[in-house]
N, C-alpha and C positions, 0 to 999 in steps of 0.2 A: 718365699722369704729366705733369702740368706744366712749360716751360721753367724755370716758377721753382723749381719746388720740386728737379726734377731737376739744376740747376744747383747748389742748397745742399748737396746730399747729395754731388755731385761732388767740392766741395771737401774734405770730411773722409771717405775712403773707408774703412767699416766703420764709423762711427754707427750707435749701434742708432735704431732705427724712434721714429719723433714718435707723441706719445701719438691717441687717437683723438680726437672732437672733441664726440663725443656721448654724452651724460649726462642725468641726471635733473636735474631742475629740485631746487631745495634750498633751496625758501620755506617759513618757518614764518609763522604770523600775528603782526603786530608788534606789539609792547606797548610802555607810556609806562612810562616810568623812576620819575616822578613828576608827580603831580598838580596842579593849581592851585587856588590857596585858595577859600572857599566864597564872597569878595565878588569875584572879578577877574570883570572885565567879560566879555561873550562877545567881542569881540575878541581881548583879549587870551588867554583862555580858545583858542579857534580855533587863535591861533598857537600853544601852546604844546601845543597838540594835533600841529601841524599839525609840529613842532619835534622832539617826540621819534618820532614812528609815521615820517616821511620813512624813508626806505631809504638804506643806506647804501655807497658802494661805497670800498671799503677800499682806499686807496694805499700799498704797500712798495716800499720805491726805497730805496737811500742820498741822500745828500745831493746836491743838482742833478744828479739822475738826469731831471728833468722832470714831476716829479708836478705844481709848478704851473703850467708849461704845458698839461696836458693838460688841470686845472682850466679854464684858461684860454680853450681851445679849444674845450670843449664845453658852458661855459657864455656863452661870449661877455665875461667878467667882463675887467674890467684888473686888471693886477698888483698897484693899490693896493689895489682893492676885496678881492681876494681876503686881500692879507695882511692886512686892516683886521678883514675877515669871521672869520678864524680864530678860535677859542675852544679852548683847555685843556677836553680831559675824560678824560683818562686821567693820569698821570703821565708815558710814557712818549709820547703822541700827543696832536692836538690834532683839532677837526671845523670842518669851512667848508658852511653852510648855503647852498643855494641855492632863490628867492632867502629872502634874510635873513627877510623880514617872515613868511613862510607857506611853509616850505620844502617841494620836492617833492621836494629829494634831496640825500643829506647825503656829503661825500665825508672818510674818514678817514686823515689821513695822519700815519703812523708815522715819528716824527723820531731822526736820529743812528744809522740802521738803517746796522751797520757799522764805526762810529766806539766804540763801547761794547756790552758785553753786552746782549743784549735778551732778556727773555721775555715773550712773545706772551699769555701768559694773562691778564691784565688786559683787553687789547685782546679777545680771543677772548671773554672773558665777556660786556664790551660791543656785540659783535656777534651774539653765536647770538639773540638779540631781537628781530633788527631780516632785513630781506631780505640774503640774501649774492652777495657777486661780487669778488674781490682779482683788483685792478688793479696790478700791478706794471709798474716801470721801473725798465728798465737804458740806461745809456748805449754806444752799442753797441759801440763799442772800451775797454769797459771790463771783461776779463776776470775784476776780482778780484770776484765776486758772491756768496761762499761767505757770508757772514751771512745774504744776501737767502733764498737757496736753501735755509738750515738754517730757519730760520722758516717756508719754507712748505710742508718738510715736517714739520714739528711739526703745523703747521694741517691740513695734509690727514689726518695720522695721527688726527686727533681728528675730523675731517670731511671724509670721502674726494670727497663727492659736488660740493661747494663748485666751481664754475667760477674759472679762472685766463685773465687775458687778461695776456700780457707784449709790455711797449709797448717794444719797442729802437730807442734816441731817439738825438740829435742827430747823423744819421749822416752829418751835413756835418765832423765829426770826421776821417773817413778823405776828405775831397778835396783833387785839391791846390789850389794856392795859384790862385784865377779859375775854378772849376769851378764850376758850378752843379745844380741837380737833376735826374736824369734825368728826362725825360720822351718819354710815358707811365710813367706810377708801374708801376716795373716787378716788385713783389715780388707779384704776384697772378696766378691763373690767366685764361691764355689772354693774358699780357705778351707781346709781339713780341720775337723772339729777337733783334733787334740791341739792343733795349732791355735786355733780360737780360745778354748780354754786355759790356755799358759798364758795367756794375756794378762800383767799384774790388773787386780779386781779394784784398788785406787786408780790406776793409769784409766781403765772402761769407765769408771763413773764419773772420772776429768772430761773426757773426752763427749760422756753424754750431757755433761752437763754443760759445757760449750757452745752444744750442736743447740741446745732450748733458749740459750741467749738470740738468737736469731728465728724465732718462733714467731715475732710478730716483725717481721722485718715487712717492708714495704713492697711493692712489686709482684711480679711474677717471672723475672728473668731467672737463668741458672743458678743455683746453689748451691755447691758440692763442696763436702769435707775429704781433704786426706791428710791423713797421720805420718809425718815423714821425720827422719836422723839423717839430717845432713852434717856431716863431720868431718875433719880432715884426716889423711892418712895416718898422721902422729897422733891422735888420737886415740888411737887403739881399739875402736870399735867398728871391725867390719860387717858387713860392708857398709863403706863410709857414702855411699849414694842410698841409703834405705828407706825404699818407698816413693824414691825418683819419677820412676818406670811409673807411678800409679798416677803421680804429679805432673807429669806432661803428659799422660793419658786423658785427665784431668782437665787438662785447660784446653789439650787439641779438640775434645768434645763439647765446650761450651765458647770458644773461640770464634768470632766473624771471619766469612773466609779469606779477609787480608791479612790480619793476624795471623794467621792460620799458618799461611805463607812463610810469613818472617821467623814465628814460634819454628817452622819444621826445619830451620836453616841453622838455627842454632845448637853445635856442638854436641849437647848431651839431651838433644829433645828427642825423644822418643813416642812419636804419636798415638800407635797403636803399639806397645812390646810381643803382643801373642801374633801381632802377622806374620812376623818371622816364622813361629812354628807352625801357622795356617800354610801358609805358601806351601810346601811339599804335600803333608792332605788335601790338597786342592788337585793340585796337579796329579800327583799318584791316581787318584780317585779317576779324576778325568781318563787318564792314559785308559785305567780299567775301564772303563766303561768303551771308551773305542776298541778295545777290543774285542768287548764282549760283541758288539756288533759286526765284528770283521766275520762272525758263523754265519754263512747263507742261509739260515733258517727266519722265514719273516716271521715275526710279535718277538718270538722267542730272544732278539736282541732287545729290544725295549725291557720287557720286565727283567732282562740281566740289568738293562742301566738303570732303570729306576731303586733296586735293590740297592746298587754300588752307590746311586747318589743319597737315598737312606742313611745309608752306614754313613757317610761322608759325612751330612748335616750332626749324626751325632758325637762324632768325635771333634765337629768344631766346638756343639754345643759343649761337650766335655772339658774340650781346651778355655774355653772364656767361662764353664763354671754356670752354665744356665741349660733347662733343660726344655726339649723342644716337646711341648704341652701346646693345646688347641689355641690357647693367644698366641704363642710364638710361631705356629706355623699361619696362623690369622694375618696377623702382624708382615708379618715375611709375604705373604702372597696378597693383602692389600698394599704392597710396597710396589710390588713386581707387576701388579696390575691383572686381572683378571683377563683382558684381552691380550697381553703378553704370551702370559703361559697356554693359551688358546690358540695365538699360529704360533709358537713353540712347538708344541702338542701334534698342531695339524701338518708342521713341518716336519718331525718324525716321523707320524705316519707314510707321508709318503715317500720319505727314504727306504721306510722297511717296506713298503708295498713294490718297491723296484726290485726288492729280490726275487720276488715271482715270475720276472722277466728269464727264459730261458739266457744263457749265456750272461747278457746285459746283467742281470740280476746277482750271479757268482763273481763279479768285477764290478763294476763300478759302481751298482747299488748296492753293494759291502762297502764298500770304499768311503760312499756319499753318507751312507747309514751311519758309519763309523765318524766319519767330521762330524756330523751332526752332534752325536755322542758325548763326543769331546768337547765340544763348545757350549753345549747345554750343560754338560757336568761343571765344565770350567768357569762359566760364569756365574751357576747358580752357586758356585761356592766362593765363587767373590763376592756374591751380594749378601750370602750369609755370612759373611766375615762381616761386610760393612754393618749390618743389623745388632750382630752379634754383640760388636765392639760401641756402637752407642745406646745399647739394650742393657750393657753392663753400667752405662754411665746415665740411664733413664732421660736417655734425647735421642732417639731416633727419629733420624730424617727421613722420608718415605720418597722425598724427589732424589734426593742424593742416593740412595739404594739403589733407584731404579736406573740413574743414570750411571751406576758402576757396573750393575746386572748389564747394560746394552752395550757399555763400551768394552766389555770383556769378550761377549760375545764376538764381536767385532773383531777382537784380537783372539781368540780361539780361532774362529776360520781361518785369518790370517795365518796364525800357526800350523793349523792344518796343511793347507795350501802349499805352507812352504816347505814341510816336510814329506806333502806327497812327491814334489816337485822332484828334491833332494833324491826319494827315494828312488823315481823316475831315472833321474842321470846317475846313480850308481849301477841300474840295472841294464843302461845303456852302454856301459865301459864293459868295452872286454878282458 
């Protein structure tokens, strides 16, 4: 259990259990509302293609709960554009294309949620069409959320499977008066406990008490909270994107993989934030391990790589804040498939069993030994990246893992190959 998570649950003792995290995906194929006449240009033809098939991710909030900030944020847009951008298509909600001309993602935001009766069926008709994902905000010392909460069990009851991200916003709300934002962003696995701690102890009991309004929600699809400050530069509270990075972490993880698509295309989305700092451990590691195997001594390269690939898993596990215990390497090698790592294994072996070759063995069974190395390192740490990174958001995929573990592979040899190549024609120039 996580400082953070342990600490939420502290404050409200006897909360029943947060829903799980993992769900079926809940894309149907998306269909145009309406057509374009037989003389519009293909231009404009394209957009209006381009207008109705977008994906849409459905915003429920009351009123400046922060739906357009969140707009805001992860399209890069200003707040003129965004309000300029709005269109009426429901009676009860309005849609903001992004961008305008050839939109890849439509977001729909549900107005006076709160202030007046609402029923959701209008909205719901104009969504089961299109790709689903309801993005909800609360502001997070704002307790009274029972209109939000009744709506989105109406919706789940009609479509259990439907993924829910709740965005609990402006939590500069509970600081006092010259406080600024914790940092490190502490609402995430593997936070440093002094960070966790500084958390104001109002703000933690808001926040757990939010998460028990949806205790008897309907369904089984995704359900994830994150705590976000999105604010504008004049504001004076940086960083004005706070908790961003956890927020389209967030939704790339419970997202269908059309959405998926249009979410990664947008400006400030940031899928995975820690692959950036995975990518060079991955690789480093990799390099090491080929060369541990470039010594013409057979076994003797193997238990160098498997060491180097050891160290490597734990400094990922380190990076994303989870540590690799008997489920996590369970987990990871029911992903990767038991007969996987079996001609993996039995492919090694006879790399290093080429060493024993007189001559053959000091060349190119070093050599073969060594790509192997590298490609086993290098893709086993893209699959624990991909593990890692939906381990953190409790949805891991086990076919998606496995299919990034083999296309790495694929591209490690490639790499290999073209860097023996390389090294080939420099030893060739005199």
């Amino acid at each position: 259990m996580t400082r953070w998570a342990a600490a939420l649950r502290g404050v409200l003792p006897g909360s029943s259990k947060e829903k799980s995290a993992s769900g079926k995906d809940s894309v149907n194929g998306a269909k145009a509302h309406a057509g374009t006449s037989s003389g519009a240009t293909v231009e404009s033809t394209l957009a209006e293609t381009a207008r109705l098939n977008a994906p849409v991710v459905w915003l429920l909030g009351k009123v400046q709960s922060g739906k357009t900030s969140v707009i805001r944020a992860i399209t890069q847009s200003t707040d003129a554009e965004i309000g300029d951008g709005f269109r009426p298509c429901t009676r009860t909600s309005r849609i903001y294309a992004f961008p305008a001309e050839t939109p890849v993602l439509r977001f729909l935001d549900t107005r006076g949620l709160g202030e007046s009766a609402y029923d959701p069926a209008e909205d719901l008709a104009f969504n089961e069409a299109n790709a689903h994902l309801i993005l909800t905000t609360m502001r997070a010392m704002d307790p009274s959320q029972g209109a939000v909460v009744d709506t989105l069990r109406k919706v789940r009851a009609r479509h259990p499977d439907w993924p829910i991200v709740v965005a609990q916003t402006s939590l500069h709300d509970a600081y006092r008066p010259g406080e600024g934002h914790i940092l490190p962003y502490p609402f995430e696995a593997g936070s440093p406990r002094e960070a966790v701690e500084r958390i104001p102890t109002d703000l933690m009991r808001s926040l757990a008490y939010q998460r028990t309004l949806f205790d008897d929600l309907p369904g089984k699809g995704p359900l994830l909270f994150v705590p976000v400050d999105l604010t504008r530069s004049d504001d004076r509270l940086p960083p004005s994107d706070y908790g961003l990075d956890a927020l389209t972490e967030a939704l790339a993880g419970v997202a269908p993989a059309g959405m998926l698509a249009a979410l990664s295309a947008m400006p400030g989305f940031e899928a995975d934030p820690k692959a950036r700092s995975a990518d060079p451990i991955v690789m480093g590691h990799a390099m090491a391990a080929a060369g541990s195997d470039l010594v013409p001594i057979p076994v003797a390269g193997a238990i160098a790589a498997s060491t180097i690939q050891a160290r490597m898993l734990s400094q990922l596990g380190g990076l994303y804040g989870i540590a690799w215990d008997r489920r996590a390497y369970a987990e990871l090698t029911a992903a990767l498939g038991a007969g996987t790592l079996a001609r993996v294994a039995t492919g090694i072996g006879v790399r290093q069993l080429a060493k024993f070759l007189p001559v053959y063995g000091q060349t190119a069974g070093a050599a073969a030994s060594a790509a192997a190395s590298f490609a086993v390192t290098y893709a086993l740490g893209k699959a624990a990246v991909a593990y890692l990174h939906g381990r953190r958001l409790g949805n891991t995929d086990t076919k998606s893992v496995a299919a990034i573990y083999q296309q790495a592979l694929r591209d490690a040899f490639r790499m290999a190959k073209e860097r023996r190549l390389a090294d080939r024609d420099r030893g060739a120039q005199p």
